[in-house]
N, C-alpha and C positions, 0 to 999 in steps of 0.2 A: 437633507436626509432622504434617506429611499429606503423602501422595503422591499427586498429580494429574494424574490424562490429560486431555488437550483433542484433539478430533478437530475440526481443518480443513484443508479441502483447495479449490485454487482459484487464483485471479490473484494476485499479489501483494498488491493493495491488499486484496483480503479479510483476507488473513491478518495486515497492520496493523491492520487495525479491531478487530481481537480480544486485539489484544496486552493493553487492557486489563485484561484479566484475569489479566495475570502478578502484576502487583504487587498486585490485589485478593488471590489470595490469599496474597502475600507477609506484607499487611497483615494480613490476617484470622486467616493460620495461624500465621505466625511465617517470618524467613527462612529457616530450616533447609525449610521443607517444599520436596519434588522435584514440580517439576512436568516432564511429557513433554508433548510433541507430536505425532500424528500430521499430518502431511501432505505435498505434493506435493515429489520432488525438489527442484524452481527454488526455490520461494519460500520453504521450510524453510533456505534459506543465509541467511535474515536472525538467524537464530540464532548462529550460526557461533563467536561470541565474546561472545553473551549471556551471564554466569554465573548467570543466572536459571534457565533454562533447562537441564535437565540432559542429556536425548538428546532426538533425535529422531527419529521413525520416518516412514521414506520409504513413501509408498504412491504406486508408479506409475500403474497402472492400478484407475482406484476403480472401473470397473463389471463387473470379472471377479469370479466367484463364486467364495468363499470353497475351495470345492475345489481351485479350478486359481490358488489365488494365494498363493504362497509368502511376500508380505509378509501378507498380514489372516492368514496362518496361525499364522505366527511372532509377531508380536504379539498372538493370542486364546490361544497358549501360554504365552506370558510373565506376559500378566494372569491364567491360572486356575494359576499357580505362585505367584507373589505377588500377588493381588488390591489394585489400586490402591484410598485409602482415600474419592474424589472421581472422577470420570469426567462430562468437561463435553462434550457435542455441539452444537456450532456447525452441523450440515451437517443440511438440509431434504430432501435429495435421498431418493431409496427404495434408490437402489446402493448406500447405506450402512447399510442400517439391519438386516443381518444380520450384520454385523459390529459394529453397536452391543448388538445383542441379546444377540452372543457375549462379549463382552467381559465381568470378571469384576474388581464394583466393590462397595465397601459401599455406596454412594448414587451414583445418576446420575440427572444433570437434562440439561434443552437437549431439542433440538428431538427429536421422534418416540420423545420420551420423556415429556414434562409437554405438561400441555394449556396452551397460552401463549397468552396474550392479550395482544398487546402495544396499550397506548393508541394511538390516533392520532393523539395529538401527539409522539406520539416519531416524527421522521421520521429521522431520520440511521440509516445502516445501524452507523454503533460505538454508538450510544446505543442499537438494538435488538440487538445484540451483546450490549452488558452488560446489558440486561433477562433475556436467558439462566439469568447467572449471580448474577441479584439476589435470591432468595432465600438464597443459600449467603453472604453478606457483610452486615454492618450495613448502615445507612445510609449512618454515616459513612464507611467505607472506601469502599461504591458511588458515593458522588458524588465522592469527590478521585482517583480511578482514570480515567488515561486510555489511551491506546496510547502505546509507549513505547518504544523501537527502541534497542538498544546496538550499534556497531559494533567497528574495528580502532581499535587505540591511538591518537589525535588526534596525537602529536608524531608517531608512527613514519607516521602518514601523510602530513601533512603533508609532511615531508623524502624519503621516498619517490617524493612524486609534485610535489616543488617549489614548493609551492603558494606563495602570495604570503600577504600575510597581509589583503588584503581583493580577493575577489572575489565575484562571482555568476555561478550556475549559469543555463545553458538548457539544458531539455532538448526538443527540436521531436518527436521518437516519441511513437508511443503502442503498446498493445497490438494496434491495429486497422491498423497500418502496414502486415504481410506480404497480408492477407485480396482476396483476388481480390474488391473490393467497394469502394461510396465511401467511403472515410475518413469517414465524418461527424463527427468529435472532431477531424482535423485541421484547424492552421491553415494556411495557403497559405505554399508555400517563399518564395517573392519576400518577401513578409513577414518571415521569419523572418533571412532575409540582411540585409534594411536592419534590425531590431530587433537583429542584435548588431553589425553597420557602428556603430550609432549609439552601444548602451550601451556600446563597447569605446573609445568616445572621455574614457569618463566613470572608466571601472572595467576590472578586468580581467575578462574572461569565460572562464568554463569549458564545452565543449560533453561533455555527456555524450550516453550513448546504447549500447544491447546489441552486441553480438558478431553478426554477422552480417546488419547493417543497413549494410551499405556503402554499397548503391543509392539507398538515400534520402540518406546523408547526401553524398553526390558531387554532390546537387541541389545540396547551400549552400555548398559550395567554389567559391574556396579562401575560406578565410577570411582578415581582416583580420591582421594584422602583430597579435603578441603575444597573441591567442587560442590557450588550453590546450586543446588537442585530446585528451579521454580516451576518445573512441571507440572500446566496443571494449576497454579497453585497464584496468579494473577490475573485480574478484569484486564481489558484491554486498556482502558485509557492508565493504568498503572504501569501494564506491560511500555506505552509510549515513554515514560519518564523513566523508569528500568533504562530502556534503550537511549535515552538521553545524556542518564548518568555514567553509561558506559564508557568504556575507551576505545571501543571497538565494534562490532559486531562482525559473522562470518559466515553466511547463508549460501541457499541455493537461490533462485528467481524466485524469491516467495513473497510474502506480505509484509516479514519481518525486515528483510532489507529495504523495501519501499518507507517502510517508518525511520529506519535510522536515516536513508537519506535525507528524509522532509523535517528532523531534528538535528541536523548537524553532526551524526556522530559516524567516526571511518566505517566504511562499507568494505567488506571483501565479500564479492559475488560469485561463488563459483557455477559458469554459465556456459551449460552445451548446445543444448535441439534450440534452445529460444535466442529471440534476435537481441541483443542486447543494447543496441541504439533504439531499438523499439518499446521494449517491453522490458528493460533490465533498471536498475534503481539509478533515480534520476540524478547526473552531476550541473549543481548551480555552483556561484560564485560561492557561496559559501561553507561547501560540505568536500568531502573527499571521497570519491566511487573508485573501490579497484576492480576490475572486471578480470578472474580469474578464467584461462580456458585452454582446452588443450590443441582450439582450433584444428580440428578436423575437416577436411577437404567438403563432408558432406554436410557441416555445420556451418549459418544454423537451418534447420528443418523442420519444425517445430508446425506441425496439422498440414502437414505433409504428405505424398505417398511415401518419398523417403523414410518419414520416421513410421509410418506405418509398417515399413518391411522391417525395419530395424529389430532385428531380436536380440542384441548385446548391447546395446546402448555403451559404445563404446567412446565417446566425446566424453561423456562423464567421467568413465571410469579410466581414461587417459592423464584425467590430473590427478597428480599424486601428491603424498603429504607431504614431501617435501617442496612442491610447486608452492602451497599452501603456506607452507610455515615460511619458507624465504620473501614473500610479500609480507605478512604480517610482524615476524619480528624485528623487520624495521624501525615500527611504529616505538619498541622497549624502550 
């Protein structure tokens, strides 16, 4: 048995990319080993009813100095009390790495800690994730380790939140919704109202979408007759099992796709400025990624000067709804 800390902190879908490595060293050490987490309020809730997982440490603010930061304090006192027997660092940044330093571990790998070279055929950001932690696990256990998401009990949500027992999820957010800036990951509202006008003739649809995103989603109201409105209106480790129970899911490059991939349920990603062997929702042996796109010549360009000139965000708005609906009603 081993007790293992992993520091990441960040968006959502980082902190899926990484899951990986629960079950690596589930595999490796044995179940009984404790692994922790440090990271961020928000995305630390995907834990919530992991029993993998055994705490988690919330770090708000990651680039206050260990002085004046009552969480890096209280967790550099807890490790040099009981020294964990593994400590993995997923985060490249420099705001961390005095609190890596402080930390109090028999062995620590991962970033600003091993000199890592990762191949250049590794492009996917979970595949350089678990290069991290590829020394500390066989072979064997590193390649059948993916990202791997537990939510709220399936029956108790279901009946909770009435679910039928075949629908598919939209989810039209992204992370880049609130940002005084052009969406460029967004696809166009008009779009998104005939694409569940349409699928909602076929299936039933679920609209999900965060707490405090009114404004955007008042664009796609109302909606058609028999559409589940959960806007707003789910915790995240609920939203995981929501997306579990699904049949589907249909996003932009957002968080929500990163979940369904890491639960097994079909992915449609509709994906323009961002690389999508990079940073698009991840395909394992055991999930289904369709990567929707209009492939554009200047695509992808994603922190770019290209996408900086970009004033039409035209890669997005080149897939149309019928590009959309002939991948997914396949699936009927």
């Amino acid at each position: 048995m081993k007790r293992v800390l992993i520091l990441r902190c960040g968006a959502l879908g980082d902190l899926v990319y990484t899951t990986s490595v629960i079950d690596a060293i589930k595999l490796e050490y044995g179940e009984n080993s404790i692994i922790d987490f440090i990271t961020t309020p928000g995305s630390g809730k995907i834990f919530e009813k992991d029993h993998r997982v055994n705490e988690v440490y919330n770090l708000k603010h990651k680039k206050i100095p260990i002085f004046f930061s009552r969480q890096k304090k209280e967790i550099i006192k807890n490790t040099k009390k009981n020294p964990y027997d593994i400590f993995i660092n997923f985060e490249y940044g420099k705001q961390f790495m005095s609190l890596v330093d402080s930390i109090e571990a028999k062995v620590k790998v991962g970033a600003n800690i091993d000199d890592i070279n990762i191949p250049e055929d590794i492009t996917h950001l979970v595949d350089r994730s678990k290069y991290i932690f590829k020394n500390i696990v066989s072979d064997e256990v590193y390649k059948k380790s993916f990202p791997r998401l537990i939510g709220s009990d399936p029956n108790e949500i279901k009946s909770k939140y009435n679910l039928p027992d075949d629908f598919i999820i939209v989810s039209p957010s992204n992370s880049h919704q609130k940002r005084n800036i052009l969406n460029y990951r967004a696809w166009e509202n008009r779009y998104w109202k005939e694409l569940i006008s349409r699928l909602n003739k076929d299936i039933k649809v679920c609209i999900i979408g965060n707490k405090g995103e009114d404004q955007f989603f008042d664009k796609l109201t109302p909606y058609p007759d028999g559409v589940i409105d959960l806007v707003g209106k789910t915790s995240l480790v609920d939203l995981i099992s929501i997306v579990a129970l699904s049949k589907a899911l249909v996003a932009t490059d957002t968080g929500t796709a990163h979940i369904a991939s890491a639960v097994d349920t079909e992915v449609f990603a509709l994906i323009g400025p961002t690389p999508a062997n990079v940073s698009g929702p991840y395909k394992s042996p055991s999930n289904k990624v369709h990567i929707i796109s209009s492939n554009q010549p200047c695509s992808p360009c994603y922190k770019t000067d290209v996408m900086k000139k970009c004033k039409d965000n035209v890669c997005m708005k080149q897939i149309s709804v019928d590009m959309v609906c002939s991948n997914i009603t396949k699936i009927f």
